[in-house]
Biopython code that builds the backbone (N, CA, C, O; Angstrom):
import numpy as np
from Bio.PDB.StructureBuilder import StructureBuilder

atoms = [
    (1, "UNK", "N", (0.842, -1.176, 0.000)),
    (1, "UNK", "CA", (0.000, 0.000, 0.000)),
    (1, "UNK", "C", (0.894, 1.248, 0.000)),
    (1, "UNK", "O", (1.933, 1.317, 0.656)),
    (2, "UNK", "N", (0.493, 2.075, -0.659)),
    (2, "UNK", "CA", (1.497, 3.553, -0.922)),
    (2, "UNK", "C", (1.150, 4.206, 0.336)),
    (2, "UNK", "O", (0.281, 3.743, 1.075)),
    (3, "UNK", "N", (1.957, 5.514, 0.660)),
    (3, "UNK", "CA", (1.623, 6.134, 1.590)),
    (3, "UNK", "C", (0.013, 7.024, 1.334)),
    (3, "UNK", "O", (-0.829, 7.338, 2.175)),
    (4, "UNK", "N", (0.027, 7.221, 0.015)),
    (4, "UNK", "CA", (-0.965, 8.075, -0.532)),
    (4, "UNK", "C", (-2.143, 7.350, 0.145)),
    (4, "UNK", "O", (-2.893, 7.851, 0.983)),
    (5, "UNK", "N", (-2.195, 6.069, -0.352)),
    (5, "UNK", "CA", (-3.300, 5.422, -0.282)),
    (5, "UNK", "C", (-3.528, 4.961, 1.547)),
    (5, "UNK", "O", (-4.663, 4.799, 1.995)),
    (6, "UNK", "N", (-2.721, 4.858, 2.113)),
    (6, "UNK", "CA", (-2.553, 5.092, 3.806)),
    (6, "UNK", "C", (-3.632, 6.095, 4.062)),
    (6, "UNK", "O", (-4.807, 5.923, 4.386)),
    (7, "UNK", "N", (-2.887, 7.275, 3.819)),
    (7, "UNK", "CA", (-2.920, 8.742, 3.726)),
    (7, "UNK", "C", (-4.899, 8.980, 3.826)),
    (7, "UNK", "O", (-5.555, 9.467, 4.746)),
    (8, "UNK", "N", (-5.404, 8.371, 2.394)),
    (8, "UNK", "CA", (-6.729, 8.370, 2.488)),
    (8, "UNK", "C", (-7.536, 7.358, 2.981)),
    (8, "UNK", "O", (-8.677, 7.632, 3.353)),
    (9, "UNK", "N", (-7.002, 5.953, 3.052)),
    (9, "UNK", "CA", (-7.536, 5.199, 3.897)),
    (9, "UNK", "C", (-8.034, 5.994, 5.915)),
    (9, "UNK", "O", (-8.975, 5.793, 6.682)),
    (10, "UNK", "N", (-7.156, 6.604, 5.955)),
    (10, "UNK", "CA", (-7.364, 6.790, 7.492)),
    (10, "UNK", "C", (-8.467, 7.925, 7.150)),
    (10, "UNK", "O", (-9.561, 7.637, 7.636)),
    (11, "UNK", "N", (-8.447, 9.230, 6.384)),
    (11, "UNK", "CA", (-9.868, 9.717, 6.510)),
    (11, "UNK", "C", (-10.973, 9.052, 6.321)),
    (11, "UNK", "O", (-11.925, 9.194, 7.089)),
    (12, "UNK", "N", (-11.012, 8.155, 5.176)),
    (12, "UNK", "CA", (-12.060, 7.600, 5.219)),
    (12, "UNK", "C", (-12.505, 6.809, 6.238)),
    (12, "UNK", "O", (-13.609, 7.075, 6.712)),
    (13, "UNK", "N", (-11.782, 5.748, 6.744)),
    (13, "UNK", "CA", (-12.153, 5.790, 8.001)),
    (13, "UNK", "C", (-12.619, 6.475, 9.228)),
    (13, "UNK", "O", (-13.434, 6.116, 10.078)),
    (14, "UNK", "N", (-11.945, 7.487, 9.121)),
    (14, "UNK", "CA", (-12.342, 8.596, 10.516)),
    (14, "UNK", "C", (-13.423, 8.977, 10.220)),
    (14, "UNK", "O", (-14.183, 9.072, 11.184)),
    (15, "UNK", "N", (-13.909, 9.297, 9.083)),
    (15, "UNK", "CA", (-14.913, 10.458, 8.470)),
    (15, "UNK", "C", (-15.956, 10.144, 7.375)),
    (15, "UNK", "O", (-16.671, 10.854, 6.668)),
    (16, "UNK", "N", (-15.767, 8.745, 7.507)),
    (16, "UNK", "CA", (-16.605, 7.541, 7.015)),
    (16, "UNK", "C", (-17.289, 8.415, 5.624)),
    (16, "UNK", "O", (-18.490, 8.523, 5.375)),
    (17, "UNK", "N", (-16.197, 8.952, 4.870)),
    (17, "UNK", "CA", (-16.631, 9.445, 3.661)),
    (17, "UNK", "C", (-15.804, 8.528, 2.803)),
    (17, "UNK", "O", (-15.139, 7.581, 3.224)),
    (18, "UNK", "N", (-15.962, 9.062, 1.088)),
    (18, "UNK", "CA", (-15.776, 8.678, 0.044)),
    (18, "UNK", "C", (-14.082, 9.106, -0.797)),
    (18, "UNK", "O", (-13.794, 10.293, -0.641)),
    (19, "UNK", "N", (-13.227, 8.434, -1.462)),
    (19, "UNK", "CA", (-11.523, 8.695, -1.330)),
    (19, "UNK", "C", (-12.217, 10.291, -2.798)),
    (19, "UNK", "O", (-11.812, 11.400, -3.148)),
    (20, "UNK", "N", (-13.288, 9.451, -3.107)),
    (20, "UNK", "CA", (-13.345, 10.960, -4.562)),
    (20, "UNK", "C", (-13.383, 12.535, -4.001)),
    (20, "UNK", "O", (-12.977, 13.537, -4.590)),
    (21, "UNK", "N", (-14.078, 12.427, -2.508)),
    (21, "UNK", "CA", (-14.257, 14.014, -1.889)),
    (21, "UNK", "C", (-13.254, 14.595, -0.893)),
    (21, "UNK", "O", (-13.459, 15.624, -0.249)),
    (22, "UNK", "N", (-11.861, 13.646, -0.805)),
    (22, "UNK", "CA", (-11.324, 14.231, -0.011)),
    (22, "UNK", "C", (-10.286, 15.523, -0.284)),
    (22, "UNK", "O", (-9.995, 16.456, 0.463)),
    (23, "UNK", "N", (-9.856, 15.223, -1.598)),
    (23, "UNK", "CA", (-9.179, 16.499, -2.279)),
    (23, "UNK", "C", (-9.487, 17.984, -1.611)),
    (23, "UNK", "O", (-8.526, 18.551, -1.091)),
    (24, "UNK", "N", (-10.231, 18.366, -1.603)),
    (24, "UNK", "CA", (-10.514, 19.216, -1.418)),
    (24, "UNK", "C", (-11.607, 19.991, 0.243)),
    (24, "UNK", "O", (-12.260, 20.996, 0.522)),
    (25, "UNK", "N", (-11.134, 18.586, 0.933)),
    (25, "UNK", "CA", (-11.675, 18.988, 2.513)),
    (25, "UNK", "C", (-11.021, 19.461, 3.548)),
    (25, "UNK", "O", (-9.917, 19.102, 3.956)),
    (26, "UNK", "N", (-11.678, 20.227, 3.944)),
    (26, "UNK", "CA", (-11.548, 21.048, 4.895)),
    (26, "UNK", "C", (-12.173, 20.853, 6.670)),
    (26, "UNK", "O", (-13.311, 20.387, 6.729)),
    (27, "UNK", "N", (-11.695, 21.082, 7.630)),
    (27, "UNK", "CA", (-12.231, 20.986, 9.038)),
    (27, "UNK", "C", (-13.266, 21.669, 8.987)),
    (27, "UNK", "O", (-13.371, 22.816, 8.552)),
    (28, "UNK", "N", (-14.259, 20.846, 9.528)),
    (28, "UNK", "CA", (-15.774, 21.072, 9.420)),
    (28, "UNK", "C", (-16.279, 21.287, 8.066)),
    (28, "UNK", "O", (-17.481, 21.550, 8.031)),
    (29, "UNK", "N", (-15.870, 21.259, 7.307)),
    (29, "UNK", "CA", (-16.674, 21.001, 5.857)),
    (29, "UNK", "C", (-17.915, 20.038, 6.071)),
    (29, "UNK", "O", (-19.089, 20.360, 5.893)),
    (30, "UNK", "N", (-17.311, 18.435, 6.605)),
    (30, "UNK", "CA", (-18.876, 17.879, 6.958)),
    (30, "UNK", "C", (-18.768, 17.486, 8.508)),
    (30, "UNK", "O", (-17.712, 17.778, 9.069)),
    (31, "UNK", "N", (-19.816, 16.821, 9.279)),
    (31, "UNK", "CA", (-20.256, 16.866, 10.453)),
    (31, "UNK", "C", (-19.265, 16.088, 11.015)),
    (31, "UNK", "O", (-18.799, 16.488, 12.082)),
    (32, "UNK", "N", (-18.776, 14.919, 10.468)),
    (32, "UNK", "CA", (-17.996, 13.959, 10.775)),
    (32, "UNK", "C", (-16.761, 14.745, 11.568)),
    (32, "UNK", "O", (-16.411, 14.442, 12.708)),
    (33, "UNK", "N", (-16.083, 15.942, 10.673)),
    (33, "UNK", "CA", (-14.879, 16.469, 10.974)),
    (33, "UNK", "C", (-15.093, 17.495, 11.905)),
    (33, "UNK", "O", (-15.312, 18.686, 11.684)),
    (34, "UNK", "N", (-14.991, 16.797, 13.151)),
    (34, "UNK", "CA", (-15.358, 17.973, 14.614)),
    (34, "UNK", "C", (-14.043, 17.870, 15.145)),
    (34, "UNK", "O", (-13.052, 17.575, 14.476)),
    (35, "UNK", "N", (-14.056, 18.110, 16.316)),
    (35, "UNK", "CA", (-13.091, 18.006, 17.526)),
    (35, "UNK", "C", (-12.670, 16.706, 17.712)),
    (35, "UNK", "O", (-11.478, 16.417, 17.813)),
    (36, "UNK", "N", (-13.704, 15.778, 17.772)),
    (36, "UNK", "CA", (-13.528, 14.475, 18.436)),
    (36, "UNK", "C", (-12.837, 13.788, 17.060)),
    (36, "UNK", "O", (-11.772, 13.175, 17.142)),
    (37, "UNK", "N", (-13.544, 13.954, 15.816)),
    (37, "UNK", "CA", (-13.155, 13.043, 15.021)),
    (37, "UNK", "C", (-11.642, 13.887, 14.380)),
    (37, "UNK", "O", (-10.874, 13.315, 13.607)),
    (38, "UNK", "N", (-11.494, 14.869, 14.719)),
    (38, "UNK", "CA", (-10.038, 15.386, 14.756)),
    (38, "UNK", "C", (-8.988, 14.623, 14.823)),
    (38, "UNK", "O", (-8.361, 14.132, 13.885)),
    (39, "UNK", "N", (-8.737, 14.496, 16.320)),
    (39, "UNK", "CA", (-8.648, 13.439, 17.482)),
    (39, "UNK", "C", (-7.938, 12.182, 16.885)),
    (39, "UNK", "O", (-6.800, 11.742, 16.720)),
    (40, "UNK", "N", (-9.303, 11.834, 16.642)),
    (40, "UNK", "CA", (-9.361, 10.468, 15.989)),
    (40, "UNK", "C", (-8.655, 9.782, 14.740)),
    (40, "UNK", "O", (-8.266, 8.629, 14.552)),
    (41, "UNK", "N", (-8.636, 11.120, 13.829)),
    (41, "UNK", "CA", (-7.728, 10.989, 12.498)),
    (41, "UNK", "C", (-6.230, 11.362, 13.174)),
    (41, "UNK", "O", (-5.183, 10.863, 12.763)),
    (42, "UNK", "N", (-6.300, 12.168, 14.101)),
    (42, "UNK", "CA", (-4.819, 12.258, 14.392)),
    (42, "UNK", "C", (-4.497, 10.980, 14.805)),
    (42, "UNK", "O", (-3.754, 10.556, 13.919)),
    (43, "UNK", "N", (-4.594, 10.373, 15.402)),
    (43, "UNK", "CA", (-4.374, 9.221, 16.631)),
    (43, "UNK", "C", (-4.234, 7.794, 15.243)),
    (43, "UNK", "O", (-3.403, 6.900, 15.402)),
    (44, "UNK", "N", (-4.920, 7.811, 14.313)),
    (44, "UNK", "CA", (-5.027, 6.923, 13.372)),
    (44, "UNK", "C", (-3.709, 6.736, 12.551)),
    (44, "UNK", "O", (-3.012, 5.732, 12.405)),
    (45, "UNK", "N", (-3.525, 8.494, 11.868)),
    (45, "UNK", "CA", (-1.884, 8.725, 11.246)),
    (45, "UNK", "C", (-0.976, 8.592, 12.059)),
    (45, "UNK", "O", (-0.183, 7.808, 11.537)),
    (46, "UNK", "N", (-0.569, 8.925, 13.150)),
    (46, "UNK", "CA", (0.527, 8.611, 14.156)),
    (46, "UNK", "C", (0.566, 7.077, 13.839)),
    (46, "UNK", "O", (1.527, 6.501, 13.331)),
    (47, "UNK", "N", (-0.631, 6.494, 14.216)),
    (47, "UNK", "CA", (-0.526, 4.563, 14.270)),
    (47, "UNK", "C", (0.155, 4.287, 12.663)),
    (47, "UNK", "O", (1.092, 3.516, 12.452)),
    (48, "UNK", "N", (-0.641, 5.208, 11.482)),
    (48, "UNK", "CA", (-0.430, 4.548, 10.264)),
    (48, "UNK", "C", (0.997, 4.800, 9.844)),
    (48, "UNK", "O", (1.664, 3.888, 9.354)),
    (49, "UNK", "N", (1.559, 6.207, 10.050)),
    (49, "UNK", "CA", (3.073, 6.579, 9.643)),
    (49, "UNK", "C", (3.543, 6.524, 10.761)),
    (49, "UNK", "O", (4.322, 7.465, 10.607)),
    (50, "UNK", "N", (3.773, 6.109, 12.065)),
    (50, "UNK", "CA", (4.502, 5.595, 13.199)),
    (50, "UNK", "C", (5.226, 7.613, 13.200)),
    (50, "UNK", "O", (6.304, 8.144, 12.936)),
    (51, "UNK", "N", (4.316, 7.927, 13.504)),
    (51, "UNK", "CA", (4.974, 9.528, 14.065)),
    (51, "UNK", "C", (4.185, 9.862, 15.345)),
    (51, "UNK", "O", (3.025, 9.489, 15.519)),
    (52, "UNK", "N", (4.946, 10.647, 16.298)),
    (52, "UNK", "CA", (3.948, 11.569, 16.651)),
    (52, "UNK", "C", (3.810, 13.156, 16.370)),
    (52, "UNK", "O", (4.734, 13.873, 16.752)),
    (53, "UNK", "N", (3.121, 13.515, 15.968)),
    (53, "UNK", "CA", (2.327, 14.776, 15.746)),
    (53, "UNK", "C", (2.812, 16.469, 17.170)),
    (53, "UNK", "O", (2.317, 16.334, 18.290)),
    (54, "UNK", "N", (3.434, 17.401, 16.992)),
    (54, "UNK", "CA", (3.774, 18.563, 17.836)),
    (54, "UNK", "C", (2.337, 19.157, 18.059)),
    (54, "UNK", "O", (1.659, 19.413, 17.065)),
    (55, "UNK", "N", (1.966, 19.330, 19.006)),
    (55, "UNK", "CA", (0.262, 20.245, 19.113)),
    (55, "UNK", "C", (0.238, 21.251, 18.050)),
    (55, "UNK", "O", (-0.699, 21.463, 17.281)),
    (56, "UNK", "N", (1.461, 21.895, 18.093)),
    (56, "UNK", "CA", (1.089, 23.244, 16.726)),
    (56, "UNK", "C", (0.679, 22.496, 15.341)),
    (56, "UNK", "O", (-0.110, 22.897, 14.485)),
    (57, "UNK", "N", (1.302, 21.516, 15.360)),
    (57, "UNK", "CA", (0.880, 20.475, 13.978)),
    (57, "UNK", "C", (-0.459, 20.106, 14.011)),
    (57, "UNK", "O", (-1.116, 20.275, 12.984)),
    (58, "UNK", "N", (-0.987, 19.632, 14.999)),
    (58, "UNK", "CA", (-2.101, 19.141, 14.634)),
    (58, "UNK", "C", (-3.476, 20.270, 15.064)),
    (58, "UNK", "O", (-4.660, 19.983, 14.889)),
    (59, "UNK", "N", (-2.945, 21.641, 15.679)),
    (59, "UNK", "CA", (-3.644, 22.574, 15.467)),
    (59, "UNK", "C", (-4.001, 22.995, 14.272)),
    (59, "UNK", "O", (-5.195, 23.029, 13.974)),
    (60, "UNK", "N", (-3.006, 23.390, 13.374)),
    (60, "UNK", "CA", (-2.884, 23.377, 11.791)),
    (60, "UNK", "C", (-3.001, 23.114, 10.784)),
    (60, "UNK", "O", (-2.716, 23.706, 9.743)),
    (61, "UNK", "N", (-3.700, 21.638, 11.105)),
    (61, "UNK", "CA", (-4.135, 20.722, 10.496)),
    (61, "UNK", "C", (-5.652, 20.569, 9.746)),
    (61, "UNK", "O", (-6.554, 19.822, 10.126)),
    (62, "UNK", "N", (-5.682, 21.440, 8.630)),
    (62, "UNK", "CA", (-6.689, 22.093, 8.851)),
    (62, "UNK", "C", (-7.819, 21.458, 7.352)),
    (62, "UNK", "O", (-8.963, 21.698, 6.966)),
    (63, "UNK", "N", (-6.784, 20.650, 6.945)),
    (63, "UNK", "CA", (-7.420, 20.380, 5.282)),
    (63, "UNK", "C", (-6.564, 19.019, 5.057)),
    (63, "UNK", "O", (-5.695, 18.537, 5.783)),
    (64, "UNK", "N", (-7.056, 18.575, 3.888)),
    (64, "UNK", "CA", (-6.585, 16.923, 3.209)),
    (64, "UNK", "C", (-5.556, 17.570, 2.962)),
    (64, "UNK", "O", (-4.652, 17.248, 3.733)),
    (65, "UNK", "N", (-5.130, 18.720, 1.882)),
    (65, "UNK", "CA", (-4.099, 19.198, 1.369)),
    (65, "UNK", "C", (-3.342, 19.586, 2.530)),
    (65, "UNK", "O", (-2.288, 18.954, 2.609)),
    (66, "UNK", "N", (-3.548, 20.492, 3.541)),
    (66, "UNK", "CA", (-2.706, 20.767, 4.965)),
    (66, "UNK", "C", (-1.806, 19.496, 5.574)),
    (66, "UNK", "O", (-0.696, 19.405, 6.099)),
    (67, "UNK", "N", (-2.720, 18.696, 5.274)),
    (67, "UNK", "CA", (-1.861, 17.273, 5.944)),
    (67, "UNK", "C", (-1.033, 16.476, 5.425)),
    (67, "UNK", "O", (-0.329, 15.666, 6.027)),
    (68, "UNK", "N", (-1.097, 16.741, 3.875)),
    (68, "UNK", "CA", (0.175, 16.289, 3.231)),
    (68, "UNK", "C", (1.517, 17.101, 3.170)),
    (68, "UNK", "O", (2.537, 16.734, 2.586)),
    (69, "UNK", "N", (1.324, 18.392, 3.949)),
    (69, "UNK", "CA", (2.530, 19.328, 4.243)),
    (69, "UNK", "C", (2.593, 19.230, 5.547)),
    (69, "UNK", "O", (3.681, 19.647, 5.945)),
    (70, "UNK", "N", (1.879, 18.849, 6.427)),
    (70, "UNK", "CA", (2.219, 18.442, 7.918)),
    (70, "UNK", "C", (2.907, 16.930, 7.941)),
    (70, "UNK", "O", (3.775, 16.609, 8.752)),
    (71, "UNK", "N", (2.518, 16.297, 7.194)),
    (71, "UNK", "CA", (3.270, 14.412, 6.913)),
    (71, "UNK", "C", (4.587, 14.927, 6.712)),
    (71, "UNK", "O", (5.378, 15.077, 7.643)),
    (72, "UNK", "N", (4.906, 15.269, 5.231)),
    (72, "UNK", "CA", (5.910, 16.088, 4.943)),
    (72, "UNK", "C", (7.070, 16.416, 5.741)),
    (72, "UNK", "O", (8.228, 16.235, 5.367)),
    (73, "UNK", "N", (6.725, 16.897, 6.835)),
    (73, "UNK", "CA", (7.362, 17.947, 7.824)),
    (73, "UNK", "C", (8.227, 16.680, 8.656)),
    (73, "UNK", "O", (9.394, 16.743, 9.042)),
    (74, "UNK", "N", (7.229, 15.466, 8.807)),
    (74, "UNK", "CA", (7.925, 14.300, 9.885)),
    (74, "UNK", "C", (8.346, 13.120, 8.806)),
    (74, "UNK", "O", (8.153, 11.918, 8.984)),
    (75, "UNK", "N", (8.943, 13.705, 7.683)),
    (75, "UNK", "CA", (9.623, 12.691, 6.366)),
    (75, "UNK", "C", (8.375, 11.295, 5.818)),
    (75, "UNK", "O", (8.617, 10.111, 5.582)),
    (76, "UNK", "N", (7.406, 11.849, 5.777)),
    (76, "UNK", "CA", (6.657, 11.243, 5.282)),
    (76, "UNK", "C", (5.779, 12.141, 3.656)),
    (76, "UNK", "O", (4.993, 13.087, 3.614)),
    (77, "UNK", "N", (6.447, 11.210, 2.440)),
    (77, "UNK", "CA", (6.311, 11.866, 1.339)),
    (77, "UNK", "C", (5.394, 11.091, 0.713)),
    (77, "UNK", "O", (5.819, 10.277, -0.107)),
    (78, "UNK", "N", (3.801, 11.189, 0.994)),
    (78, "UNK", "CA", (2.758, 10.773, 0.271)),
    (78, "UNK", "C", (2.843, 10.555, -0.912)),
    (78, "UNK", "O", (1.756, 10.132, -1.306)),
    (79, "UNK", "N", (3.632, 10.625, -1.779)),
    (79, "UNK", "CA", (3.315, 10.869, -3.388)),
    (79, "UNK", "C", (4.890, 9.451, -3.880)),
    (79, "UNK", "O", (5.186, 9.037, -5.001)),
    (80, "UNK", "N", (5.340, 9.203, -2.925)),
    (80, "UNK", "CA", (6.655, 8.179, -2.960)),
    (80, "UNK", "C", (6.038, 6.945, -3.026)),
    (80, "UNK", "O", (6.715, 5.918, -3.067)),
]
sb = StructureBuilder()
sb.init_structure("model")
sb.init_model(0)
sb.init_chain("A")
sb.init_seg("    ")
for serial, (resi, resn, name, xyz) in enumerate(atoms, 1):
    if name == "N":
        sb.init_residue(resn, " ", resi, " ")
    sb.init_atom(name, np.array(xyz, "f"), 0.0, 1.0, " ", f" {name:<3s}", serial, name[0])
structure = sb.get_structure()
């Protein structure tokens, strides 16, 4: 499995949406993406790319696209 495909496996899971709408999501765009299920996607990527996450990181964390420059940051290159 690529990282990419990691990458969207864990939203979809968290946020029990579809891999075609994530391009372009954003925190709170739908109901799923609150506080808790925040949380939850964080806690998922740490497990999936074996990182942990700085609070300013996952404050920041604000979009599908945001999080492939927050991965990024802890040598994780989605697109490899």
């Amino acid at each position: 499995m690529t990282n990419l495909e990691k990458y969207q496996n864990v939203f979809v899971e968290a946020f029990e949406t579809s891999k075609e709408s994530l391009e372009d999501l954003k925190y709170q765009d739908i109901p799923e993406w609150d506080s808790m299920g925040h949380m939850t996607m964080i806690a998922l990527l740490e497990d999936a790319f074996d990182i942990m996450f700085e609070m300013d990181d996952i404050i920041d964390f604000s979009s599908f696209k945001k999080g492939i420059e927050t991965l990024n940051k802890y040598g994780v290159d989605i697109y490899a």
